[in-house]
C-alpha positions in Angstrom: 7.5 16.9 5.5 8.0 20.6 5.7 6.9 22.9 3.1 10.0 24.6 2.2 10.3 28.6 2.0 9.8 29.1 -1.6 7.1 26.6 -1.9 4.3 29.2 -2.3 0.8 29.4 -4.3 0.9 32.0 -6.9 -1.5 33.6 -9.3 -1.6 35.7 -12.6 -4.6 37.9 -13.9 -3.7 39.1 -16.9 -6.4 40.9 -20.0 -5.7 41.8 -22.9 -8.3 44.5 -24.4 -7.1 45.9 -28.2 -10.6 46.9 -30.5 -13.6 45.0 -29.8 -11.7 42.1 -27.9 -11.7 42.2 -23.7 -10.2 39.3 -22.6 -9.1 37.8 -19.3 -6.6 35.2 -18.6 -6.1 34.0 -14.7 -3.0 31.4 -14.1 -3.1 29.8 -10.7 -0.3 27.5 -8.9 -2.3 25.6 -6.7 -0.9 23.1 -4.2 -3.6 20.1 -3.4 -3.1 16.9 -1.7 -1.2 14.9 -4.0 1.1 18.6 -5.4 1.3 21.3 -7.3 -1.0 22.1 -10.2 -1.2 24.9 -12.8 -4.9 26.1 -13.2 -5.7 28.2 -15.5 -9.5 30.7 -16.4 -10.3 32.8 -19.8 -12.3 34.2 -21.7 -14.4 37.5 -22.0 -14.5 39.9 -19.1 -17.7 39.9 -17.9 -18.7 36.4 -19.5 -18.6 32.9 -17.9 -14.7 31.9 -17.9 -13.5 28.6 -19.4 -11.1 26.3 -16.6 -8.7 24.4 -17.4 -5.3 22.8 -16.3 -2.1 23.3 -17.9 -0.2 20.2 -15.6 -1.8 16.6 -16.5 -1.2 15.4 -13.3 -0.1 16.8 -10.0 4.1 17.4 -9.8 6.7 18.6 -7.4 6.7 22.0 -7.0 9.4 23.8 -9.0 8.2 21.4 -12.4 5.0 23.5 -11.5 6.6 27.0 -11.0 8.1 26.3 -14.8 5.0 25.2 -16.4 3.2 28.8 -14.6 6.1 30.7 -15.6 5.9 29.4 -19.3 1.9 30.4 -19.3 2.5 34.0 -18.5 5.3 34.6 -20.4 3.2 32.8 -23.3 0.4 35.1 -23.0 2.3 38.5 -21.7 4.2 38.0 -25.6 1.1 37.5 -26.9 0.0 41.0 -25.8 -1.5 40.1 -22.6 -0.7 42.4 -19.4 
């Protein structure tokens, strides 16, 4: 089967730096062999970043473009950018 146009991997790196706090936050939508999958990477810049996945199990990909989209627009209202 045919990827179709819009089916596309997709990141976010986003930081957020206010006082002594300099963060990172990286959101990936990942394709693998079974389908898509939101990754995600934080912590302090400089320091050894945390992983982790926001999607329990791999999904089709626009349930996968939601769940990303929900991530940045989490973290972008919690003062990320």
């Amino acid at each position: 089967m045919a990827k179709k146009s819009q089916e596309r991997e997709d990141e976010a790196r986003l930081s957020y730096q206010q006082g002594t706090s300099d963060k990172v936050y990286n959101v990936y939508l990942k394709q693998d062999r079974q389908g898509w999958v939101v990754e995600t990477e934080y912590g302090r810049r400089g320091g050894t970043l945390t992983k982790n996945f926001k999607t329990a199990r791999p999904m089709d990909w626009s349930s996968a473009r939601v769940v990303f989209e929900n991530v940045v627009r989490e973290k972008t209202g919690k003062g990320y950018v």
